[in-house]
C-alpha atoms as a printed R data frame, in Angstrom:
    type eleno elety resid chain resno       x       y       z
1   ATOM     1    CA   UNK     A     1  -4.333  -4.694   7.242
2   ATOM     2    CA   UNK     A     2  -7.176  -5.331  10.034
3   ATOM     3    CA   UNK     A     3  -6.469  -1.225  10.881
4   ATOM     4    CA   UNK     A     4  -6.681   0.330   7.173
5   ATOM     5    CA   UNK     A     5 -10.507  -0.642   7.173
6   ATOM     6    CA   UNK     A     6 -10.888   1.234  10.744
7   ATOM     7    CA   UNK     A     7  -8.935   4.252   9.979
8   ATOM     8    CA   UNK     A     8 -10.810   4.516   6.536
9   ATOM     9    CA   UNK     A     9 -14.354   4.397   8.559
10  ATOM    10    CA   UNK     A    10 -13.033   7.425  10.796
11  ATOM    11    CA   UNK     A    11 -11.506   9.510   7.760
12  ATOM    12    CA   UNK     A    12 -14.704   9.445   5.930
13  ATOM    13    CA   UNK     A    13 -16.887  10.423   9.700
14  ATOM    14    CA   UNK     A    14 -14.722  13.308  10.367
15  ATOM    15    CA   UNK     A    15 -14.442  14.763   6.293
16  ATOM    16    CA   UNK     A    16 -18.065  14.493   6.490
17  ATOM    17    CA   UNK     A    17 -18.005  16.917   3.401
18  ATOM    18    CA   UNK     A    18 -14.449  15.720   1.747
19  ATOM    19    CA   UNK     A    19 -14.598  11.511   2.738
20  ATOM    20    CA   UNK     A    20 -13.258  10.412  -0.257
21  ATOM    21    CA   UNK     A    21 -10.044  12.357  -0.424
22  ATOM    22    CA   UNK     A    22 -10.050  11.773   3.418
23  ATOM    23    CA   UNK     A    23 -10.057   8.049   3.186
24  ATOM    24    CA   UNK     A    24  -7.461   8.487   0.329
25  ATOM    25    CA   UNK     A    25  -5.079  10.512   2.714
26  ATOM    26    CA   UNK     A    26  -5.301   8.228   5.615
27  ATOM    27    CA   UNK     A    27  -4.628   4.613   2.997
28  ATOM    28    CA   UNK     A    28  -2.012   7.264   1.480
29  ATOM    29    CA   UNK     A    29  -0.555   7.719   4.765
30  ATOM    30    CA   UNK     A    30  -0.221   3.906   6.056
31  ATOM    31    CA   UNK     A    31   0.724   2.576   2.725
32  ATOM    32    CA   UNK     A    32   3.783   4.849   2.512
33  ATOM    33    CA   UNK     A    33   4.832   4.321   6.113
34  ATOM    34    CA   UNK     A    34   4.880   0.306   5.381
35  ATOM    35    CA   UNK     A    35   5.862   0.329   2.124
36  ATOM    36    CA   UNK     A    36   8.028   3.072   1.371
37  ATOM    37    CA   UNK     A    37   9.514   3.767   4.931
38  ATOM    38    CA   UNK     A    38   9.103  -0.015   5.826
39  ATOM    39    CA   UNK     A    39   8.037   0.135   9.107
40  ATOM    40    CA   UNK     A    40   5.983  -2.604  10.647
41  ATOM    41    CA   UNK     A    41   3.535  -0.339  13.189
42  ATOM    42    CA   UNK     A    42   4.422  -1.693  17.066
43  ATOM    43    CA   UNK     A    43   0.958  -2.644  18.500
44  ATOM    44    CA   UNK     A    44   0.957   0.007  21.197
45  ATOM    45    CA   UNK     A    45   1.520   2.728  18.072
46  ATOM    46    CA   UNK     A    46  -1.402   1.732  15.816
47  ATOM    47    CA   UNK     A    47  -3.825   1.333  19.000
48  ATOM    48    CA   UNK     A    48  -3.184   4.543  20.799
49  ATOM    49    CA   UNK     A    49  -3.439   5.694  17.059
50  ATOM    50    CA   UNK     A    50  -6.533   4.264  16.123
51  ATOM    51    CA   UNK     A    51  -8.121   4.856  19.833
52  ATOM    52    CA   UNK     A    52  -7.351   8.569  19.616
53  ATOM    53    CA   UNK     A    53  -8.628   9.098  16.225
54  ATOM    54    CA   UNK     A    54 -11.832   7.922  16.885
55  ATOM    55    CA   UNK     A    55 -11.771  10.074  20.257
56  ATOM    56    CA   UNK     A    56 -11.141  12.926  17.951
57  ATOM    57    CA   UNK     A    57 -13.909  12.055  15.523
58  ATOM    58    CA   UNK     A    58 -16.620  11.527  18.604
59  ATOM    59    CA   UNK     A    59 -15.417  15.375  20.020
60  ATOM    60    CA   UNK     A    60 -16.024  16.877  16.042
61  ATOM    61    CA   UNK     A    61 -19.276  14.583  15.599
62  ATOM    62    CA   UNK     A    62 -21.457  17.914  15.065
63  ATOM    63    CA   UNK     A    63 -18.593  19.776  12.782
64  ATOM    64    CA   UNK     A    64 -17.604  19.285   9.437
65  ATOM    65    CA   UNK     A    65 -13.711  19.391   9.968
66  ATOM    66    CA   UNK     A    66 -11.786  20.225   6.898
67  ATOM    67    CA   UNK     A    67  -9.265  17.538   4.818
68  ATOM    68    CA   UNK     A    68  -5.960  19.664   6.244
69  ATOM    69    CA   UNK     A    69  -6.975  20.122   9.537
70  ATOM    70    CA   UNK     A    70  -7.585  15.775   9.589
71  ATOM    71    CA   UNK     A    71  -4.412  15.409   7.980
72  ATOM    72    CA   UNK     A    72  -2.274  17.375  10.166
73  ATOM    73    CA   UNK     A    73  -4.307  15.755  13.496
74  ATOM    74    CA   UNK     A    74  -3.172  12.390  11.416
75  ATOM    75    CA   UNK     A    75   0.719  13.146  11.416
76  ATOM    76    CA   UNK     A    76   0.418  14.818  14.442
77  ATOM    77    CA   UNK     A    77  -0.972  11.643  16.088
78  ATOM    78    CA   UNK     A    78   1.066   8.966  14.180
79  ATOM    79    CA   UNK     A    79   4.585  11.259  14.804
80  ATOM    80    CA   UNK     A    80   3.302  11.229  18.837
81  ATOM    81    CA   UNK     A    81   2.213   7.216  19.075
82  ATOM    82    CA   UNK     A    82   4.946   5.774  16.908
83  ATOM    83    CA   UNK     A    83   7.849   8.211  18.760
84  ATOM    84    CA   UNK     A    84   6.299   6.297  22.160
85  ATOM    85    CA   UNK     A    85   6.200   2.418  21.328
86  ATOM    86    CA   UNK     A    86   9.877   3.099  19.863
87  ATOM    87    CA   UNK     A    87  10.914   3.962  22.961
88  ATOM    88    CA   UNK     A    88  11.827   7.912  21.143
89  ATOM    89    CA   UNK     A    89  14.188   5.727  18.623
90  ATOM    90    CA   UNK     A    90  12.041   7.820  16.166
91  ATOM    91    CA   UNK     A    91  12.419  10.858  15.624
92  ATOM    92    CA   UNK     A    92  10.408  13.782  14.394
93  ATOM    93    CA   UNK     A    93  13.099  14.311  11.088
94  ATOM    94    CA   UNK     A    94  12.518  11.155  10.052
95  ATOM    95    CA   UNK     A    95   9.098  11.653   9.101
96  ATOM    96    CA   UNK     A    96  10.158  14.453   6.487
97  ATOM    97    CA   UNK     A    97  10.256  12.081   3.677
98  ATOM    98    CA   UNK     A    98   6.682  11.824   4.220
99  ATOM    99    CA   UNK     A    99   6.242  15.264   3.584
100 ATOM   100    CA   UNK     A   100   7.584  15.514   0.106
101 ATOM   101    CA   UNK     A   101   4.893  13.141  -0.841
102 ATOM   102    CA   UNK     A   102   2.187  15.034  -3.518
103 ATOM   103    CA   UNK     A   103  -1.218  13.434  -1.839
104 ATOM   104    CA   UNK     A   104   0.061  13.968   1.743
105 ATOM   105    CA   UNK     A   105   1.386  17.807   1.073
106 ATOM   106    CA   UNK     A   106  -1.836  18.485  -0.706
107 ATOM   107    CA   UNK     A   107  -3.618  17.062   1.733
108 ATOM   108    CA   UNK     A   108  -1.693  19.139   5.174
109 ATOM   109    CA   UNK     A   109  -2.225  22.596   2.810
110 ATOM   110    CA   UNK     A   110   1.429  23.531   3.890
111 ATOM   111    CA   UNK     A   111   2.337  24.977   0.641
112 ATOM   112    CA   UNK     A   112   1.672  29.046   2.460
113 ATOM   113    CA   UNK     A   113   3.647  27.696   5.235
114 ATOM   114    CA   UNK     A   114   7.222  26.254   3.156
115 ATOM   115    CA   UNK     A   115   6.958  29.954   1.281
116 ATOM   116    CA   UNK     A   116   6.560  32.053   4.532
117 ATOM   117    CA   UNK     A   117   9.270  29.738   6.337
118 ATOM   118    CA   UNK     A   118  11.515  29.777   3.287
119 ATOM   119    CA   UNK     A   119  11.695  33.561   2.926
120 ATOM   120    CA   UNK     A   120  11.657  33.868   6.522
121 ATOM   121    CA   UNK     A   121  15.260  32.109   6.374
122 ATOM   122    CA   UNK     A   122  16.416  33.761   2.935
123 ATOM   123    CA   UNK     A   123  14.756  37.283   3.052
124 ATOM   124    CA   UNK     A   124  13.676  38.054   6.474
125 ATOM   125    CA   UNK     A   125   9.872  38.993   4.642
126 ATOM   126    CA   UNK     A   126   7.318  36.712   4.646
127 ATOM   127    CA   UNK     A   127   5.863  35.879   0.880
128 ATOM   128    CA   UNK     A   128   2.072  36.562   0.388
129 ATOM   129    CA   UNK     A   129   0.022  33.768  -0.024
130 ATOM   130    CA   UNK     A   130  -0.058  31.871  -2.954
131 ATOM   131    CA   UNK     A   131  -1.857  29.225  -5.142
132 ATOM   132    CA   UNK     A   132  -0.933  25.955  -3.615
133 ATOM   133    CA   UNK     A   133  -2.228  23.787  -6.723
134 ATOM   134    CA   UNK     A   134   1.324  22.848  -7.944
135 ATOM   135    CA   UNK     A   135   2.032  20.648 -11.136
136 ATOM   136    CA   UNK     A   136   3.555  17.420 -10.348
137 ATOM   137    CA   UNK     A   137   6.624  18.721 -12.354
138 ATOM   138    CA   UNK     A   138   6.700  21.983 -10.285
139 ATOM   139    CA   UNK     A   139   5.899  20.063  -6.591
140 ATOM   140    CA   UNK     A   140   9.117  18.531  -7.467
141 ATOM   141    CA   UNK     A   141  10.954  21.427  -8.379
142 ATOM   142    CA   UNK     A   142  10.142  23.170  -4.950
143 ATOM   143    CA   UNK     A   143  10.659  20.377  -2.432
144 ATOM   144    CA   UNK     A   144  14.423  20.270  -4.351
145 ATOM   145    CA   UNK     A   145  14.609  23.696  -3.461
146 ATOM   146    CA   UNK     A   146  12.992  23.037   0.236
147 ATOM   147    CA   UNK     A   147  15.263  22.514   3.230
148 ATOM   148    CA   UNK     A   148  14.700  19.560   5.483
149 ATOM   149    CA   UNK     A   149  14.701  22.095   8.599
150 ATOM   150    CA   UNK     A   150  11.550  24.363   6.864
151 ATOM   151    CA   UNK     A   151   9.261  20.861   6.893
152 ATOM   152    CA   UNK     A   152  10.736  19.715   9.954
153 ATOM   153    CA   UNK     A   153   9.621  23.025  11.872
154 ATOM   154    CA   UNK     A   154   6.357  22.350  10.077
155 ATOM   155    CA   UNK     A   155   6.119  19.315  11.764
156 ATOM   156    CA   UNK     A   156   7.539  20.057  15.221
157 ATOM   157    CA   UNK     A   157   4.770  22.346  14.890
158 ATOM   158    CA   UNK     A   158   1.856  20.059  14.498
159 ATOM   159    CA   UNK     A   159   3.263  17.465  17.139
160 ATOM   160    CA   UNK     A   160   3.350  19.989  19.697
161 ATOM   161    CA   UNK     A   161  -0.354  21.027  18.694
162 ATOM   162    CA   UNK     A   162  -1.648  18.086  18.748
163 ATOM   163    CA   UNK     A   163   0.504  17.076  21.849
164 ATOM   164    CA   UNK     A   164  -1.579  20.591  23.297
165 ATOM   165    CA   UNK     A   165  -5.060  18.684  22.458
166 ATOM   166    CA   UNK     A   166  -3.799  15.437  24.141
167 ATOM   167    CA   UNK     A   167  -3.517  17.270  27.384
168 ATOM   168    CA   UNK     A   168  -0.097  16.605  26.995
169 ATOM   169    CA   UNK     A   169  -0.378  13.284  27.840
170 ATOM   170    CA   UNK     A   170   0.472  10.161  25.136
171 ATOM   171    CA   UNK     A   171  -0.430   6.393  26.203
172 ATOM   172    CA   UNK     A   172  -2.516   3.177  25.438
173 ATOM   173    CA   UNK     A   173  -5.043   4.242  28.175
174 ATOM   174    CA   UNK     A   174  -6.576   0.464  28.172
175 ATOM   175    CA   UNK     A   175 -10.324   1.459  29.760
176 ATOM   176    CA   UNK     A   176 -10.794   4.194  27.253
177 ATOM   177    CA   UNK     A   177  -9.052   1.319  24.600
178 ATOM   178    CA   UNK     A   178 -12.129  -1.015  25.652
179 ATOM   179    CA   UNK     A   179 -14.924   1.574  25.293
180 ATOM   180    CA   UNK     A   180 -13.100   2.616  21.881
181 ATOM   181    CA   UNK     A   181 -13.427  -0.626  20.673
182 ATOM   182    CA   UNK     A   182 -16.289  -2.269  21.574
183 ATOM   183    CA   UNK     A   183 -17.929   0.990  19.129
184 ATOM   184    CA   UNK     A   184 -16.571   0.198  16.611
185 ATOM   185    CA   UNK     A   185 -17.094  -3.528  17.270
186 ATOM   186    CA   UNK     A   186 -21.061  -2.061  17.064
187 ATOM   187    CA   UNK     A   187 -20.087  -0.089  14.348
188 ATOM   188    CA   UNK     A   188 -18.202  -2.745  11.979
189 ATOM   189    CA   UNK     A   189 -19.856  -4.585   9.008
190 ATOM   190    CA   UNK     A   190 -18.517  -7.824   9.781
191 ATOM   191    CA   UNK     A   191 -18.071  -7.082  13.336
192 ATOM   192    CA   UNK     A   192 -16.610 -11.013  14.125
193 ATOM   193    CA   UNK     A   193 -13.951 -10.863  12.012
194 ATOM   194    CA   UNK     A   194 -12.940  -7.507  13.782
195 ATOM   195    CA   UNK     A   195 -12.638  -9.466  16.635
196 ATOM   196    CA   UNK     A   196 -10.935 -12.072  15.813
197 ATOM   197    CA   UNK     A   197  -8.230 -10.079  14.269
198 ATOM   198    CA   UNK     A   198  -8.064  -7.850  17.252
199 ATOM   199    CA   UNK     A   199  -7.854 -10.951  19.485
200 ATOM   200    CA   UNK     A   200  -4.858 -12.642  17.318
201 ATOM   201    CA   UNK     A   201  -2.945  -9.430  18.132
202 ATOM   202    CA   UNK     A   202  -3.369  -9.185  21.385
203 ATOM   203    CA   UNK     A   203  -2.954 -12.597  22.782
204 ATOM   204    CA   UNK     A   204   0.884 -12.059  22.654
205 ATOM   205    CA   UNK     A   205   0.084  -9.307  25.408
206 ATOM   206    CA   UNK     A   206  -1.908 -11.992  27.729
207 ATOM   207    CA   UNK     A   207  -0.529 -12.077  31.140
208 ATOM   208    CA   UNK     A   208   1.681  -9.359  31.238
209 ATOM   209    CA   UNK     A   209  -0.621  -6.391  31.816
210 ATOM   210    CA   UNK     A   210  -3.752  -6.925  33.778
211 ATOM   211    CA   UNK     A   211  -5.530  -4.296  32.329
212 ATOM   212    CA   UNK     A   212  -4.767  -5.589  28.854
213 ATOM   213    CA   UNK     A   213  -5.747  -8.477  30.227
214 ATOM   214    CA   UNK     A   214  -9.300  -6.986  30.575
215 ATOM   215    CA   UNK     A   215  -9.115  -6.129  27.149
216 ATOM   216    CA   UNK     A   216  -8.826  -9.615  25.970
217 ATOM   217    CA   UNK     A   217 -11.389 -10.837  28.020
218 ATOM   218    CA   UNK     A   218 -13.793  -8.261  26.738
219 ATOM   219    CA   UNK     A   219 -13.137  -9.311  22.896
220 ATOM   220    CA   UNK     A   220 -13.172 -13.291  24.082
221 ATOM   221    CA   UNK     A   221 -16.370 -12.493  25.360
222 ATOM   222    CA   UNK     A   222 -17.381 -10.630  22.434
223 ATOM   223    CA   UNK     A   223 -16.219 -13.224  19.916
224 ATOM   224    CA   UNK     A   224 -18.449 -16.057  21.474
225 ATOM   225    CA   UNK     A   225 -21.460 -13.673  21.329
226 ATOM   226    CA   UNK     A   226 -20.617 -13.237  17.675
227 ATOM   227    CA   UNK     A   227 -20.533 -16.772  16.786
228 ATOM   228    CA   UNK     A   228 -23.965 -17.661  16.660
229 ATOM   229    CA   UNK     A   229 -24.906 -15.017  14.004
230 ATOM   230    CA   UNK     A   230 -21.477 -16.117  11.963
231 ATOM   231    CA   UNK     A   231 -22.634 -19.353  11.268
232 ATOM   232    CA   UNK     A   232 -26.045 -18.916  10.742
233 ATOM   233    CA   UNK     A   233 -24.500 -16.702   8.025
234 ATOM   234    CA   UNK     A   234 -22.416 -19.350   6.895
235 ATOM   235    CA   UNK     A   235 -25.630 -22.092   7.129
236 ATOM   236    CA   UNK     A   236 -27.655 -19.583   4.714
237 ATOM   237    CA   UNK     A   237 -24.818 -19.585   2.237
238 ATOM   238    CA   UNK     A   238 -24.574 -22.542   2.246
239 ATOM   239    CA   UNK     A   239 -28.265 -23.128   1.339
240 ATOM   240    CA   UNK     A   240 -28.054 -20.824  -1.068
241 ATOM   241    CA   UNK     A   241 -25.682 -22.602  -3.221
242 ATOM   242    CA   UNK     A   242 -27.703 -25.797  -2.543
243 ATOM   243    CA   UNK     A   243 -30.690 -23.850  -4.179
244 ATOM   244    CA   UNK     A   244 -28.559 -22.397  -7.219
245 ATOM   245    CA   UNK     A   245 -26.887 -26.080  -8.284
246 ATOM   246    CA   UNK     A   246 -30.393 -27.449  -7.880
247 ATOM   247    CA   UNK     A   247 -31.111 -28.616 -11.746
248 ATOM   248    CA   UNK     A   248 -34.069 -26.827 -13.229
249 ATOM   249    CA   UNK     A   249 -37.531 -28.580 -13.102
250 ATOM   250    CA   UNK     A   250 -37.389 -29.660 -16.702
251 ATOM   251    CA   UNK     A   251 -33.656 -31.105 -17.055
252 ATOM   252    CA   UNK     A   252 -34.844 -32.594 -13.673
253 ATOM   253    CA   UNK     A   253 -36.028 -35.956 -15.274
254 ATOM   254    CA   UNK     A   254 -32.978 -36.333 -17.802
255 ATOM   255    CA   UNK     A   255 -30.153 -35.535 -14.683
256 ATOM   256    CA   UNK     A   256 -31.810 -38.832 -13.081
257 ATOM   257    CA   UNK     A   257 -30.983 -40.520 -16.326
258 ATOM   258    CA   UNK     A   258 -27.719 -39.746 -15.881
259 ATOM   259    CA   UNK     A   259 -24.156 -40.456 -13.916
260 ATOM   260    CA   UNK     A   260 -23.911 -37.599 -10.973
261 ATOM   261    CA   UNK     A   261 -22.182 -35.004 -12.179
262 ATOM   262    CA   UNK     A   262 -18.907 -34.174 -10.524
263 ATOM   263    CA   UNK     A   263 -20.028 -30.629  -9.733
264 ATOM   264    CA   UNK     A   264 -22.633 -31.973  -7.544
265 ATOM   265    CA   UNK     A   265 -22.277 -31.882  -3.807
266 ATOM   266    CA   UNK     A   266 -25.410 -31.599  -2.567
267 ATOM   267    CA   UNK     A   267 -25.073 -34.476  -0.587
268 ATOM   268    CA   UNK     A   268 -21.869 -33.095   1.165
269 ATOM   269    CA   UNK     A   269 -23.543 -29.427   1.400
270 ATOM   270    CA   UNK     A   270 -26.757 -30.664   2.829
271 ATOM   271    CA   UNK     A   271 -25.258 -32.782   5.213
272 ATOM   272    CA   UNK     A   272 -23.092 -29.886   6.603
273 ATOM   273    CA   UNK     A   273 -26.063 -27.759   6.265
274 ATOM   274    CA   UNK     A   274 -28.243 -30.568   8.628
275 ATOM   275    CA   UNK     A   275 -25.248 -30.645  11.309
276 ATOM   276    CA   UNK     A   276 -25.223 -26.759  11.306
277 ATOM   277    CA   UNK     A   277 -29.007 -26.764  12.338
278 ATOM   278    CA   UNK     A   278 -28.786 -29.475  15.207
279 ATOM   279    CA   UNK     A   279 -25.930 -27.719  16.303
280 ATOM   280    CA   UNK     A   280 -23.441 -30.340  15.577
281 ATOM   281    CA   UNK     A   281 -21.206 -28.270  13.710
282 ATOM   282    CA   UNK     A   282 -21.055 -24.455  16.099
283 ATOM   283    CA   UNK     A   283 -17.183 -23.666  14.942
284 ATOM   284    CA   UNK     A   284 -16.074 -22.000  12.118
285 ATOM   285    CA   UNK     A   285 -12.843 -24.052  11.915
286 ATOM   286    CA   UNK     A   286 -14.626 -27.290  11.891
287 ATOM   287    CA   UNK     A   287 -17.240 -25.857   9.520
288 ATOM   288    CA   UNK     A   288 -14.458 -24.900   6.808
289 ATOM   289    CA   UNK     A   289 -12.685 -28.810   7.603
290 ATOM   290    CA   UNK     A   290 -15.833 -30.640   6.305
291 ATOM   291    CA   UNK     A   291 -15.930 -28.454   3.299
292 ATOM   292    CA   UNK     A   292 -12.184 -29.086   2.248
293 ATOM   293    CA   UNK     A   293 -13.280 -32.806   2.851
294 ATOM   294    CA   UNK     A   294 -15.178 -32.250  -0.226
295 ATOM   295    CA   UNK     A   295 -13.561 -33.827  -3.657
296 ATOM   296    CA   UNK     A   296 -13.176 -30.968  -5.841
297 ATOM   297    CA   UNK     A   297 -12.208 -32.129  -9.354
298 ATOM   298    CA   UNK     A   298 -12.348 -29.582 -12.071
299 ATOM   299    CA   UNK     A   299 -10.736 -25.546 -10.956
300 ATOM   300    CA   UNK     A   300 -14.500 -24.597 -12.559
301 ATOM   301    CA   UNK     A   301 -16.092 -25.694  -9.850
302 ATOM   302    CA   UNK     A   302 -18.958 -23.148  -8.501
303 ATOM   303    CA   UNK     A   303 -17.956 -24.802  -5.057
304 ATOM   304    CA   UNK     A   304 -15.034 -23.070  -5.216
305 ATOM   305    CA   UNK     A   305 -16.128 -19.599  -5.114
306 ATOM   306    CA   UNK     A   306 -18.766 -20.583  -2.213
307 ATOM   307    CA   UNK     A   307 -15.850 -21.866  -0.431
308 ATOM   308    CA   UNK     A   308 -13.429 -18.603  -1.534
309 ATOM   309    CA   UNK     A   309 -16.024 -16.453  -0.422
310 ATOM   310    CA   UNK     A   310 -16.776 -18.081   3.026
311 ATOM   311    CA   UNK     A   311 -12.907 -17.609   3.708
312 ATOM   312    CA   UNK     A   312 -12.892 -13.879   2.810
313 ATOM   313    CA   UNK     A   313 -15.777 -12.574   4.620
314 ATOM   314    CA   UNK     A   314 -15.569 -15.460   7.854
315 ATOM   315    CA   UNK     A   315 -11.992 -16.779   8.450
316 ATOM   316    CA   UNK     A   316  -9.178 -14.405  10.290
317 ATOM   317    CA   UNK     A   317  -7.054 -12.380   7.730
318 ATOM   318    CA   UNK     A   318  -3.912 -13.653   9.410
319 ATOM   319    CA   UNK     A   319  -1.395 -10.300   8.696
320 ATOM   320    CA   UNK     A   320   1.269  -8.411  10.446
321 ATOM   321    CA   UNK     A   321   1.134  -5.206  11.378
């Protein structure tokens, strides 16, 4: 998904000393949501998600925040955003079964809080603390032995902190949207295709909210800026290949001897290449039309991992959220 790649960038800024186990919380986190809860993420959920995350990473640029306090500001944030595009359809209880996963329960460090809570209900003592590094076998045994109601207090209790730090105040606040993205635009390694995908998102929001509107204008603009360096990129690859199926000085005279070979396009590739340069060619989507033009016989064709490799890093990942 166009998100997982943002939402790993901002794990590992904000675990500045923990970012692998931080970018393996937050894919953690997603994955289960879509897979195991199946729940496709309503736009106005993943970008009030995304835009707050990276509003919490800018206030904690100068601290080293730890993995549990990231995770718990991560549920906190997705329990707030998703309850609000759902119209409160969602509830808090239903993101319990999230809980009793190992990686996300690690992660949170809750373990002191299900013991004090549990013998809170069954004792009226709180336990002491105790070592949280449970055996797979034994994480099982005590989330059988773990009401729903002990993690659901848990997580009333981080929504309402987090809800604290919001100011009380959830929403897809567009202007601070626009800033939000046009860093991480600047930030991104492939910062077009960012675009793109944010732009095939959005478009079904064109029209109906002028300040979305403004949004959408900002990334249009953005995307036409981009272009230029795109397929310059796309020209050098191009070239590239032209220079690696070049035949080597001495088999040149012999190759001229011989029947072109059907792994030779140079013709086609140079031609695309020329129209490229005098600005013939300035789309992508006409750029990737005159190289499907090209006859591709046999499946070991070095063409076709230019061509797989253009689509990957320069065509729209077309995905729902």
């Amino acid at each position: 998904m166009w998100y997982t790649s943002i939402l790993q960038s901002q794990a590992k800024k904000i675990c500045k000393s923990n970012k692998n186990m931080a970018e393996r919380f937050i894919t953690h986190l997603v994955d289960l949501i879509e897979t195991k809860w199946d729940y496709e993420f309503e736009l106005m959920a993943i970008l009030g998600f995304i835009k707050d995350l990276y509003l919490f990473a800018e206030n904690n640029k100068y601290r080293d925040v730890s993995l549990s306090e990231f995770s718990r500001v991560c549920m906190g944030l997705l329990i707030l955003h998703v309850k609000y595009a759902d119209d409160y359809v969602v509830r808090v209880s239903d993101f319990i079964p999230l809980c009793k996963d190992e990686i996300i329960f690690t992660a949170m460090d809750i373990q002191n809080e299900v013991n004090g809570l549990t013998s809170s209900i069954y004792t009226g003592h709180l336990l002491q603390n105790t070592d949280c590094s449970l055996s797979s076998r034994s994480f099982q045994r005590t989330f059988a032995a773990t009401p729903n109601k002990i993690l659901l207090k848990i997580l009333l209790g981080i929504e309402n902190e987090v809800f604290w730090n919001l100011d009380h105040k959830v929403s897809v606040n567009v202007d601070q949207l626009i800033l939000v993205f046009r860093l991480l635009i600047a930030e991104a390694n492939d910062p077009h295709q960012l675009v793109s995908q944010l732009l095939f998102f959005l478009e079904i929001l064109e029209n109906k909210d002028e300040k979305f509107d403004e949004l959408i204008f900002e990334l249009r603009k953005s995307e036409e800026e981009l272009l230029p360096r795109v397929v310059h990129e796309i020209c050098l690859q191009l070239e590239e290949y032209l220079t690696m199926s070049k035949p080597h000085s001495n088999l040149r005279f012999f190759c001229c001897l011989r029947s072109p070979s059907p792994y030779d396009h140079s013709r086609d590739i140079t031609e695309i290449v020329k129209n490229i340069k005098q600005k013939e060619l300035q789309d992508i989507d006409n750029i990737f039309e005159k190289l499907y033009e090209i006859e591709i016989i046999s499946p070991k064709d070095k063409l076709i991992d230019t061509i797989q490799f253009l689509e990957n890093k320069y065509r729209t990942h077309i995905c729902q959220i």
